[in-house]
C-alpha positions as CSV (number, residue, x, y, z in Angstrom):
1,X,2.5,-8.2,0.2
2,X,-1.1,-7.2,1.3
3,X,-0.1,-5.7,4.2
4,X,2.3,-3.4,2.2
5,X,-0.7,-2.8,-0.3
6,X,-3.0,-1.5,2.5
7,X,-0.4,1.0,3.8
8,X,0.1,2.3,0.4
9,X,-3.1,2.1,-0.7
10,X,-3.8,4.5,2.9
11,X,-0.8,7.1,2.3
12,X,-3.2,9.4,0.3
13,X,-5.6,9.7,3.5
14,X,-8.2,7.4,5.7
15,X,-10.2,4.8,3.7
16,X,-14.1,5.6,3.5
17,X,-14.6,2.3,3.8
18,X,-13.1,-1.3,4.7
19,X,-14.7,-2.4,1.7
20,X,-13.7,0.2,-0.4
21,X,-10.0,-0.5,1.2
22,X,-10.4,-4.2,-0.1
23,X,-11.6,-3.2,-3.7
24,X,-8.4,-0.6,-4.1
25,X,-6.4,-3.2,-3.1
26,X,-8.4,-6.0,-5.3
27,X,-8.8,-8.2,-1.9
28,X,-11.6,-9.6,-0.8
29,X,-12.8,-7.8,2.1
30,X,-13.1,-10.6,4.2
31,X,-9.5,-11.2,3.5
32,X,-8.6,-8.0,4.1
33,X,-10.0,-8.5,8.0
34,X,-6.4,-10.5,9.0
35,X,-4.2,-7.8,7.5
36,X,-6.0,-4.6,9.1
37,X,-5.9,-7.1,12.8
38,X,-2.2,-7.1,12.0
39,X,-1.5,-3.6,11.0
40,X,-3.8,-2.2,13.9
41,X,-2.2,-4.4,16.4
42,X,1.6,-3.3,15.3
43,X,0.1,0.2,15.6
44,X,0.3,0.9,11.8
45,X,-3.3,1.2,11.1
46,X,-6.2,3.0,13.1
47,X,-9.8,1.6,12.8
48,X,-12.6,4.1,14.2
49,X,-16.7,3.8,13.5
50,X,-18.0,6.0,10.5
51,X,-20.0,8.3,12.5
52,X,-22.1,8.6,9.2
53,X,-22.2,4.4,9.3
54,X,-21.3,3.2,12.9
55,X,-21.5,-0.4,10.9
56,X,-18.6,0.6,8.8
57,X,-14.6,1.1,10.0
58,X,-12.4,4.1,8.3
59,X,-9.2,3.0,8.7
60,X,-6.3,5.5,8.5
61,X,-2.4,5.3,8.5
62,X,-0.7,5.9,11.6
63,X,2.9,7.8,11.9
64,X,4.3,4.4,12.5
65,X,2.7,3.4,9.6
66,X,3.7,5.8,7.4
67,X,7.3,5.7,8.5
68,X,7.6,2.1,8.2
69,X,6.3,2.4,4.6
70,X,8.6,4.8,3.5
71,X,11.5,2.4,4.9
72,X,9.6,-0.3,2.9
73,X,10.3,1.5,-0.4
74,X,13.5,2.9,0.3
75,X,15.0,-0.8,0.4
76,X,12.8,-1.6,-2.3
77,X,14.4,1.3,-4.4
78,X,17.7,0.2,-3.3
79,X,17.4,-3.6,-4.3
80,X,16.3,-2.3,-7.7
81,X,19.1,-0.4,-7.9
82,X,21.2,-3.3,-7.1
83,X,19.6,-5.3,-9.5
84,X,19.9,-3.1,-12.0
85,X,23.3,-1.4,-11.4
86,X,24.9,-3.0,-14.5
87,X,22.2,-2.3,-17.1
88,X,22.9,0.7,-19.2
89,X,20.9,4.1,-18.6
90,X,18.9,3.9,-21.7
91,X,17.9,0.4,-21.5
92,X,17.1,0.8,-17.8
93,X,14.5,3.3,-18.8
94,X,13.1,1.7,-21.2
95,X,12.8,-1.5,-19.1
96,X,11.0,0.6,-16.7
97,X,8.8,2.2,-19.0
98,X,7.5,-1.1,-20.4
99,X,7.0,-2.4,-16.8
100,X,4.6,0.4,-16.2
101,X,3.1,-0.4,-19.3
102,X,2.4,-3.9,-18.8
103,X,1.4,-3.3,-15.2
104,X,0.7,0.8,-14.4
105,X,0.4,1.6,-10.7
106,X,-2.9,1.8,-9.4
107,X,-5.1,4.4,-9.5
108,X,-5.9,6.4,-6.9
């Protein structure tokens, strides 16, 4: 799940920050650490010194990256369609507009 937050949380463009990555994502940036290893060594992340901050990493979304997240939501998409083949039209959008309700997508 965290790892799938990170990519989406990096499709709009590079993150200023790792810490600012971790706060979008409500991680703790120290937690965040394992997930970018994992994502940078799969070759779906890229972490490069902040030549304003050489302290602090951007980290960006590689093609790979960005392909294997929009493979990620395309079988999310179709397992909610699945799951919700049998429900009416107008009670599957208002099912879905209570959901965002309760719990909106992040900003951002």
């Amino acid at each position: 799940m965290w790892d799938y937050a990170v990519l989406a949380a990096l499709e709009s463009g590079p993150a200023q920050t790792q810490a600012r990555l971790a706060a979008a994502i409500g991680r703790d940036k120290t937690r965040l650490i394992a997930s970018l290893d994992r994502l940078e060594g799969r070759g779906l992340v890229a972490r490069e010194p902040d030549p304003a901050d050489r302290r602090n990493r951007i980290v960006t979304l590689t093609p790979d990256g960005r392909a294997l997240l929009a493979g990620c939501r395309a079988d999310v998409r179709a397992m909610e369609e699945g799951l919700l083949a049998d429900v009416p039209a107008d009670d599957r959008a208002a099912f879905l507009r209570t959901l965002l309700r309760v719990a909106p997508p992040p900003a951002g």
